[in-house]
N, C-alpha and C positions, 0 to 999 in steps of 0.2 A: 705600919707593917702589913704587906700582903698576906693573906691566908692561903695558905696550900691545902686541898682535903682530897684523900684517896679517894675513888670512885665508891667504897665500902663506904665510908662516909657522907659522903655525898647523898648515896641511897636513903643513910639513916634524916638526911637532914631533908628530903623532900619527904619522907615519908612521915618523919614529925609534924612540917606544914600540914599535909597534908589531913593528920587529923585533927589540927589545928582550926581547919575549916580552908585553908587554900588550895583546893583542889589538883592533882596532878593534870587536868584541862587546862585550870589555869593556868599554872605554871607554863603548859607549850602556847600558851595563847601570849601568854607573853614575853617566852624567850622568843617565838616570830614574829612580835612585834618588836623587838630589840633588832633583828636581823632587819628584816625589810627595814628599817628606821634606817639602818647603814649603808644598804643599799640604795636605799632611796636617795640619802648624803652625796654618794659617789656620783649618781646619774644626774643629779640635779645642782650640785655647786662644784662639783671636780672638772667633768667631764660635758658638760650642758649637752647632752646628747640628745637629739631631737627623735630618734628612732630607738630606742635602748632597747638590747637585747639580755634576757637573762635566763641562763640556765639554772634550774636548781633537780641538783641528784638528790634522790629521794631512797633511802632504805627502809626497813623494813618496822624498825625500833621507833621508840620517842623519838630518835636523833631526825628521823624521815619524819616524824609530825612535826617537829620545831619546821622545816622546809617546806611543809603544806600552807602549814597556817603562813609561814611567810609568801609565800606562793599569791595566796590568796589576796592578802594585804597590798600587796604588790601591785597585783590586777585591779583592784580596786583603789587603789591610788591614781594609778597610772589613768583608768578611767574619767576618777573625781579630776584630773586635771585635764580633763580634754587631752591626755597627749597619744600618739601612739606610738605601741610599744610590744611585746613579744614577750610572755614568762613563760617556758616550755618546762615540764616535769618529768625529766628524767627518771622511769620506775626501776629498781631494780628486780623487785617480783610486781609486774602490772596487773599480773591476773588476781592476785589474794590483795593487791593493796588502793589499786584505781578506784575498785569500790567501796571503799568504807568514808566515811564522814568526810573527813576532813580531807580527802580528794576530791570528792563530790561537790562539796563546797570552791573549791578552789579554783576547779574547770567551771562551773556556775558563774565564776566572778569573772572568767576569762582567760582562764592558764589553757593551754593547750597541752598534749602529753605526749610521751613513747616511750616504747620499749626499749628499757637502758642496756638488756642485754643483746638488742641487734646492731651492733657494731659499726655497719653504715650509716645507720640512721642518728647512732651515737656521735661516732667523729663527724658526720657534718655539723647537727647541731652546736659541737663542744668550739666549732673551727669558727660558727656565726655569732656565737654569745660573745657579747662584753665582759659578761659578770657572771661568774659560777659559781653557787653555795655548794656547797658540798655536804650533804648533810646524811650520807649514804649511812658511815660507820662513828657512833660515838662511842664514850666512855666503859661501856661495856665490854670492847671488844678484844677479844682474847685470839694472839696467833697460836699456831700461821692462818694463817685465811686460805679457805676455800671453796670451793664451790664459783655460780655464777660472778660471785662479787670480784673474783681474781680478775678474766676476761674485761670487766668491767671498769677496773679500775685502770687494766692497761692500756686499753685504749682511749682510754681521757688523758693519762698521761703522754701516752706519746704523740697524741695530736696536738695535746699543748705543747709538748717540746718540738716537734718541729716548727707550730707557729713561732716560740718565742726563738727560735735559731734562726730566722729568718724570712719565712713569707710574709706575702703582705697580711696586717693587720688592719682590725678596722677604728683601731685607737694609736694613731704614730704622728710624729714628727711635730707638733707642737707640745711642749712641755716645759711648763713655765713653774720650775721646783720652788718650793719656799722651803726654809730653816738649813738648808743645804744637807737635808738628811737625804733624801731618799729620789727618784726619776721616777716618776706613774709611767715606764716603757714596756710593763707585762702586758702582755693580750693574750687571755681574755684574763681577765681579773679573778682569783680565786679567792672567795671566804669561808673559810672552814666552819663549822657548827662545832663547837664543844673541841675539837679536838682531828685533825687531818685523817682523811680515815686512812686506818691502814698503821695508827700508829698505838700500840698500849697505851691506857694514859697516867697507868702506876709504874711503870719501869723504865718508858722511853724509849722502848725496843719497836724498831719499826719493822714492816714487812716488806717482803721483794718489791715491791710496787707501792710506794705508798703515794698520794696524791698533797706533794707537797701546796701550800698554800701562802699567798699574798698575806693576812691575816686571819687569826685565828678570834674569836667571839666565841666564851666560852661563861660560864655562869655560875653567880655567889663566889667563885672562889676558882684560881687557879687549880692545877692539878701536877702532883708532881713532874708526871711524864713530857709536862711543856719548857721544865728547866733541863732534863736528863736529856743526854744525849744519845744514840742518833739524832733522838725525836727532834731536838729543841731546833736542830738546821729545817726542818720543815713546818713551823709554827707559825713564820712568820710574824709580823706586829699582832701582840696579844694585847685583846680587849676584854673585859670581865664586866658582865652587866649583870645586873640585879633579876632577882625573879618576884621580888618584892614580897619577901616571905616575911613572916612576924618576927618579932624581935627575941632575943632569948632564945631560939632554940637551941637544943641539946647538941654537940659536935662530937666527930669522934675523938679516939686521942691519937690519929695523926694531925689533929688541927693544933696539937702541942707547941708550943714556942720551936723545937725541932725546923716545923714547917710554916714558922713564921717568919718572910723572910722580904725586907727590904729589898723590891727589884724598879729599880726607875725607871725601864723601858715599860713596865706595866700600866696598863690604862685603864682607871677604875669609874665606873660613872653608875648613878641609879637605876636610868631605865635604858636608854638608848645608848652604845659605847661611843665614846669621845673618837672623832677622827683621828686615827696614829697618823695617817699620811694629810698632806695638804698639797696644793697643787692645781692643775688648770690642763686638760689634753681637749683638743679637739678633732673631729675628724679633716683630715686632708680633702 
């Protein structure tokens, strides 16, 4: 049976580890090591892309450190393998967030950066990436939204909806599907961090703009708003990787039999999430 646990929840269970001795560092050190893990997955046995481009949106919250540290990981992989490659870090606040740690780090290892609220320099980026994390807005977020993050959101989504209505992409026309689920034909590839942002993720009530996603990588435990609907049409294939927290901790009582719920499209693994999609795209 899957675990469902309200974001209230959730709080209480990282904050349990945490004085348990698993640091909340931890924790984002290793939910972007679960992300890049995925990413890495896609660029390397999906898509064998020799040039691979990745954007990763960065907000302001944990959700933007989980996207740092994968940022990082990234760059340093991509390095350790002689390949080259492209990890851009979309800021939402660049001036309060480029410098702290775990940006600093990131650009150090090779990510390069911008400002995610200048529009042009947004849509090209979102129109050159393969693979976009989207790590802007987690579990926390409460609408309607506003401020920069609005602007910001809309124009990633509308550049991706024109790419996927029609222009050229730079992942098309070979597409070799296995299990007969699913065509790797999106460009550029979205993976959400915890939760699409733009979407509650105790109600399911999304906002005017939300950035729907390819799949969703979300952590310890599902969260209701990934079943509820609006939300659940912009989830995408949901993955739930571990934070490798101790055993026994305390839950809330939405983790009650309630939100105990049997769901097969769920994809449950320890550290790194199980590929929902499988498949083979090359560039033309």
């Amino acid at each position: 049976m899957q675990r469902v646990l309200t974001t209230a929840d959730m709080r209480d269970l990282e904050a349990a580890a945490d004085q348990q001795g698993v640091s909340y560092a931890q924790m984002m050190e290793t939910a972007g090591t679960a992300i890049a893990g995925r990413v890495m997955t896609l660029l390397e046995e999906v898509w064998y892309l020799d040039h691979p481009r990745v954007l990763i949106l960065v907000g302001t919250g944990n959700n933007g450190g989980d996207g740092l540290v994968a940022g990082r990981l990234l760059a340093e992989r991509l390095k350790a393998a002689e390949r080259e490659g492209q990890i851009v870090l979309a800021f939402l606040r660049m001036a309060e967030t480029e410098r702290g740690d775990l940006a600093l780090r990131a650009k150090a290892a090779g990510c390069s950066s911008l400002d995610g609220t200048n529009g042009e320099a947004l849509r090209a980026a979102v129109a050159g990436a393969d693979v976009i994390v989207d790590a802007l807005l987690g579990t926390g977020t409460r609408l309607p939204l506003r401020g920069e993050i609005v602007p910001m959101l809309q124009n990633v989504r509308h550049t991706v909806d024109a790419l996927r209505a029609g222009k050229a992409s730079a992942l098309h026309d070979v597409i070799l599907p296995l299990e007969g689920d699913d065509l790797l034909s999106t460009h550029p590839y979205i993976i959400a961090v915890d939760v699409p942002s733009g979407m509650d993720a105790d109600t399911g009530v999304l906002a005017e703009t939300p950035l729907a996603a390819d799949e969703t990588i979300t952590f310890e435990a599902a969260k209701p708003g990934h079943f509820l609907f609006p939300a659940a049409e912009v989830v995408g294939h949901l993955a739930i990787a571990s934070l490798n927290l101790p055993p026994n901790l305390p839950e809330g009582a939405s983790s009650a039999p309630l939100w105990r719920t049997p769901q097969p499209w769920v994809k449950s693994c320890p550290n790194v999430p199980a590929a929902p999609i499988r498949g083979r795209l090359a560039r033309s």
